[in-house]
N, C-alpha and C positions, 0 to 999 in steps of 0.2 A: 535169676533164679526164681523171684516173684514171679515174671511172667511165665516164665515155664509150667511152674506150678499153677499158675490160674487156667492158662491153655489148658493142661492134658487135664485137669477137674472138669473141662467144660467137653473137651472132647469124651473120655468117660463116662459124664453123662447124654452125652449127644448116643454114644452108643447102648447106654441103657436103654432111653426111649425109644430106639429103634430096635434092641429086642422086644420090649414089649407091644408093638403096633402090631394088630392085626391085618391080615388081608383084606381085609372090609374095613369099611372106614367109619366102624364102632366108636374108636379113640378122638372121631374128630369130630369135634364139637359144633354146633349152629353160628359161634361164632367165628372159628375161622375158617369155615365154609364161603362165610358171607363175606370175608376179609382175604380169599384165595384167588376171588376170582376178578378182583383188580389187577392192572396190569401196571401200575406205579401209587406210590402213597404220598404224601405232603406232611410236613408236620413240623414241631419246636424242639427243640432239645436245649434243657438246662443242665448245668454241669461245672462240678468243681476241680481245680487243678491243682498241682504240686509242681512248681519247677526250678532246675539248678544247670550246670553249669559239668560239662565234662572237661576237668583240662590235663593239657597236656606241659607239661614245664621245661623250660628251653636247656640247653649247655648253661649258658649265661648264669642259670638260677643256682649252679654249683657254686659260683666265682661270686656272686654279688655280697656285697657285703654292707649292704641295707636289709632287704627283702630274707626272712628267713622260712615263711611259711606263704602255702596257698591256700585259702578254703573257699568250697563253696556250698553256702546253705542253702536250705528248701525254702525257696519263696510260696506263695498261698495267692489262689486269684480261682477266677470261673469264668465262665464260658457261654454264649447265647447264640442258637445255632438253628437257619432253618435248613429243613432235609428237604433233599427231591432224591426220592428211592425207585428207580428203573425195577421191574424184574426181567431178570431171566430165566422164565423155566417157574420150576417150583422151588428150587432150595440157591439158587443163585441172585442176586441181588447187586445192580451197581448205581452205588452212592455217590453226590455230590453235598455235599455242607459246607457254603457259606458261613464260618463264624466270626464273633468277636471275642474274642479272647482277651481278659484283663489279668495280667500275670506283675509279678515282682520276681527280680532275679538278681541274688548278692553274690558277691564277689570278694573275701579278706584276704590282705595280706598283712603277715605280722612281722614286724620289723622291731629291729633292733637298735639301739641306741636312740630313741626316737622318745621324743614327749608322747607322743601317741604311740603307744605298741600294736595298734589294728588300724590299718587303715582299710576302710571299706564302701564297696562300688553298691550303690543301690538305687535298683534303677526299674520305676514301676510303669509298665509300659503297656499300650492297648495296640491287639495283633490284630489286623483281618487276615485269615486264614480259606485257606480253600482245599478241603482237604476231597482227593478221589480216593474209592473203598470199594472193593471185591468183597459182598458178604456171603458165606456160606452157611446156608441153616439146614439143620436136621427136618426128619419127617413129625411133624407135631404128635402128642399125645394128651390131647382134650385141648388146653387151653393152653398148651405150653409146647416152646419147642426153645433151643439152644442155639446160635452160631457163632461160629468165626470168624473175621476179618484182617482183611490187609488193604493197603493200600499207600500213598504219598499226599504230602500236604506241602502245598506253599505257604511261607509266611510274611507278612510287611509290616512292620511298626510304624502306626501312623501315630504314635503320644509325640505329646508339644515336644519341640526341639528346649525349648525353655530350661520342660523340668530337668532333659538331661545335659545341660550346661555342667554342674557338679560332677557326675559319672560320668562324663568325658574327659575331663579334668585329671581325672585316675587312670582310666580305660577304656578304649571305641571299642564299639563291639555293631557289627553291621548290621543294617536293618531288615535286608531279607535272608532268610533262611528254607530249605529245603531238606522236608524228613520223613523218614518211612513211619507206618504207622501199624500197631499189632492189638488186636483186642478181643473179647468175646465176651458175649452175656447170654440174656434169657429175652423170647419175645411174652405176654401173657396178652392172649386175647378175649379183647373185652366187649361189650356191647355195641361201646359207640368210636373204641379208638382201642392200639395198641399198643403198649408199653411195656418199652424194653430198659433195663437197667443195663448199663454196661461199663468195662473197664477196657482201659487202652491204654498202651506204651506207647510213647513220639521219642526217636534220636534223629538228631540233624543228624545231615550228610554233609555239611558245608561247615568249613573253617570260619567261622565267624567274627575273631580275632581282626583287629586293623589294628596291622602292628604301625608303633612308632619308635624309632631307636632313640628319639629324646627323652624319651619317660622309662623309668624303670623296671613299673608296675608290666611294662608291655614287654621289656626285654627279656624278663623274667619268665614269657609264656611262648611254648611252642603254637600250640592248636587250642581252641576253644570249641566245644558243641554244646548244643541243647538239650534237654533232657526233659521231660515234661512225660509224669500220668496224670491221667482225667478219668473221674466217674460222671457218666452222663447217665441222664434218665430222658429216653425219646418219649414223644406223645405222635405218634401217626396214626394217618385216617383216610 
């Protein structure tokens, strides 16, 4: 519902500034004149994350009678990413970002008759990520213009096998993953670079789960996926 809501605010305004643009190109500024007529940009993106844990819980989870709860809370981490932005055209754009992504992602289960009544997977890991993006941006108005994106990302966990000795101990959970990616913000064009703010939704497509029928914690779960939003802030140029 968030991202619905962030999309059609960004789309609404994408169609504001395109009523307002005249036929002459009054609206457009010296800057992104100067910034129009590159045929690709280069650039950084900083960016923070939120991610958790979609699941799905088995038959098994009826019957057990350890395991009574599942939860999964918002891990906190950020992101460092450099852009190579193709265009196509004027308002089409295809993105590659190379990132590194340092996320944390828990996992509770509450159990019953237990000294411990939570037992919990926590497990903070560093992604290289390769995400491709279809952007689409409106017609600017002075220094500003709006778009929208899609596209897929690969992911691979390359954190020490070490730290996750302990959270695998409770639950595998696989190191690469594949997910669609949904986002939009604002470009503002500036003198010497362009910055854009932006927000984005990631859901895995892939069951991430390595089940093991000797642990509980595993029997207890059908499907696992990823879930991760990010706000980034680009600097291109």
């Amino acid at each position: 519902m968030r991202l619905t809501t962030i999309i059609f605010s960004l789309l609404l305004f994408s169609l504001t500034l395109n009523a307002q643009k005249k036929r002459s190109n009054d609206y457009q500024s010296a800057n992104y004149r100067d910034f129009s007529n590159k045929p690709f940009f280069f650039g950084l993106t900083l960016g923070y994350n939120q991610t958790n844990y979609k699941i799905f819980r088995s038959g098994y989870f009826l019957t057990s009678d350890s395991i009574i709860g599942i939860n999964s809370a918002k891990g906190q981490g950020f992101i460092v990413s450099v852009i190579s932005n193709l265009k196509i055209g004027q308002s089409v754009d295809f993105r590659l970002m190379p990132t590194f992504s340092f996320t944390e992602r828990n996992l509770a289960f509450d159990l019953i008759n237990s000294s411990r009544p939570i037992l919990e997977r926590k497990a903070e890991s560093v992604f290289i990520e390769l995400p491709f993006q279809v952007r689409y941006k409106t017609n600017p108005y002075k220094d500003i213009r709006a778009f929208v994106l899609g596209g897929v990302k690969y992911s691979f966990d390359v954190s020490n096998k070490n730290r996750a000795v302990e959270a695998q101990s409770i639950l595998k959970i696989a190191p690469t993953d594949f997910a669609i990616e949904l986002g939009g913000g604002l470009q503002f064009f500036l003198p010497f670079f362009i910055f854009s703010p932006e927000v984005k939704y990631s859901h895995g497509l892939n069951n991430i789960l390595i089940y093991n029928g000797q642990k509980e914690t595993s029997k207890v779960l059908d499907k696992v996926f990823s879930r991760t939003w990010t706000v980034s802030l680009h600097f291109e140029g």
